[in-house]
N, C-alpha and C positions, 0 to 999 in steps of 0.2 A: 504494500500500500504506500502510494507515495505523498509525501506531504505539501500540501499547497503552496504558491511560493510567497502568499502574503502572509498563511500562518509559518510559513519559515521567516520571514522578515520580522515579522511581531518578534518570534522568538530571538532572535540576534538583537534586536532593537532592549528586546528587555534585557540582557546581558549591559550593553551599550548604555541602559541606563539605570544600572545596579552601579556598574563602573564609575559613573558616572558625579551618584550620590557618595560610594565611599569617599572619594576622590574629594570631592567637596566636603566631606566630614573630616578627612582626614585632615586639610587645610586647617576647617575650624577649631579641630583638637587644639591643634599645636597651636594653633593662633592664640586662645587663651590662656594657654599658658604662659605668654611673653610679655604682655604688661604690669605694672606694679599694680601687685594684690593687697601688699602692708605699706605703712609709711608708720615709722615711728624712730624713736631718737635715741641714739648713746651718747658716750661722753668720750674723748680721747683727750691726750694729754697734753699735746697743743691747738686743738682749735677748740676746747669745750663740748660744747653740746651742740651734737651736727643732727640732722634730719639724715634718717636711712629708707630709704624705697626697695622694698623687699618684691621681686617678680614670682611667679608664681612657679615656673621654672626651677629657681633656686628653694624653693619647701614643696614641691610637688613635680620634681624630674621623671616620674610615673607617666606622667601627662605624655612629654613627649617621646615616649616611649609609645606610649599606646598609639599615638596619631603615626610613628613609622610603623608596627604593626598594621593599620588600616589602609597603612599606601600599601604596603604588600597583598591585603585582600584583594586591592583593585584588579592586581595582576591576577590573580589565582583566577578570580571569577570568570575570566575569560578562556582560563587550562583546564581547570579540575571536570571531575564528571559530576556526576550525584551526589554519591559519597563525599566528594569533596567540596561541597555546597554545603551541606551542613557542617565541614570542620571549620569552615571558613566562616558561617554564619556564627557560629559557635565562639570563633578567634574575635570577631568585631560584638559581641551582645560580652564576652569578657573584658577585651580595652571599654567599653561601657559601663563595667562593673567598678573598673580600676580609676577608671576619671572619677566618678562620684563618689569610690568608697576613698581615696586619697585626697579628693577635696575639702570634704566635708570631716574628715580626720583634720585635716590642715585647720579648716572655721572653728573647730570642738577647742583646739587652745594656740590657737592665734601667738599667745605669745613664746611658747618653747620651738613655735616652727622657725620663727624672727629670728632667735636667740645667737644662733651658729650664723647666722648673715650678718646679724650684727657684730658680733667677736672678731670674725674676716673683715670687716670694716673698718672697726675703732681698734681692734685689739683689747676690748675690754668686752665681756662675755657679760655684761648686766646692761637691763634696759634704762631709759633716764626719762620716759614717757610715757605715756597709754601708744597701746596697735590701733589703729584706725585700718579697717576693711573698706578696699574699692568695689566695685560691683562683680571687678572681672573674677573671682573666684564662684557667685550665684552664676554668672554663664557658662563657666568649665562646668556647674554642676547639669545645668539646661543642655550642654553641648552631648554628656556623659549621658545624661537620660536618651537622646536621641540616636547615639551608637548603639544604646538597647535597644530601641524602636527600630533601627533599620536594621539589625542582625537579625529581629526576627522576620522584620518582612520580606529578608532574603529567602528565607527559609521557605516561606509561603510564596513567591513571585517566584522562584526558581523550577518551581515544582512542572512549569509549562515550560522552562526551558529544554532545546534537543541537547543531548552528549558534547560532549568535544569534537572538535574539528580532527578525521581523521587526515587529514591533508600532509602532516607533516613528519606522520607517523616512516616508521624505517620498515620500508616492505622490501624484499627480496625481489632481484631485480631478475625478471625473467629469462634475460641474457646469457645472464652471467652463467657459466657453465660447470656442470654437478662434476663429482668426483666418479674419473672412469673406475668403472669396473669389468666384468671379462664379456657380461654381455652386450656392455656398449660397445664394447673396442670387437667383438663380432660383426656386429648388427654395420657397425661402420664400414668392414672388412666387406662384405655385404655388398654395400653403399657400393665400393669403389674406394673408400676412402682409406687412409694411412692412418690409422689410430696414435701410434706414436709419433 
């Protein structure tokens, strides 16, 4: 039975735009990661008391972890078969577990995640301030929720995907010529032909 070629195109289109969304997620993973999430203050021994801008990166390096994990889904999604649809759906609803459960680790005490960014700053490992929180840590949480959302919709939008492409597959090349034995080098003999 052959398959129509506009539900073959649906189907490559939906690959194309699986691809498409990781890819876009994957950006915004990492994206929120890289603005300043903390600002608050130490103290150093010549300049007093400085303002410190703590990124989210620096107390939440999980993030961009997770967001190069998601660029690698993009590729897979275009290789794997079935099977591999769900390890992959699996691998992106996990970087989604990890943005939210590491963010919101990070919000719960604010100020022990500061502490080591500040010390590398002033060299003095004590705060001289209150943490004030920017928003960009509630969007790494927003972005995290949404890697859960599309790993599962993988899972369900895939299901009308066809197989992988066997196009590239290593077939044996019909040319190429088999290992004689006594009844080919007969049959050749046969022929007319000089087997050795």
């Amino acid at each position: 039975m052959t398959v129509p070629a506009h539900a073959a195109r649906r189907r490559r289109s939906g690959r194309g735009r699986a691809a498409g969304l990781l890819l876009l997620l994957a950006g915004l993973t990492a994206l929120v990661a890289v603005p300043t999430w903390f600002t608050t203050t130490g103290t150093t021994a010549l300049q007093g008391t400085v303002t410190v801008q703590v990124a989210g990166s620096q107390v939440a390096p999980a993030i961009l972890a997770a967001a190069v994990a998601i660029l690698a889904a993009v590729a897979a999604v275009g290789l794997v078969g079935r099977a591999g649809r769900w390890v992959v759906a699996v691998v992106v609803v996990a970087c989604g577990v990890l943005v939210v459960g590491t963010t919101l680790g990070v919000l719960g005490d604010p100020e022990t995640a500061v502490i080591p960014v500040v010390a590398a700053d002033t060299g003095v490992g004590k705060l001289a301030g209150p943490v004030t929180t920017s928003v960009w840590p509630w969007l790494a949480v927003a972005v995290g929720v949404l890697d859960v959302l599309a790993g599962v919709w993988l899972v369900v939008a895939s299901r009308a995907w066809s197989g992988p492409s066997r196009r590239h597959e290593n077939v044996a090349d019909a040319a190429t010529p088999t290992a004689p034995d006594e009844r080919s080098d007969w049959d050749a003999l046969t022929r007319g032909d000089d087997p050795s």
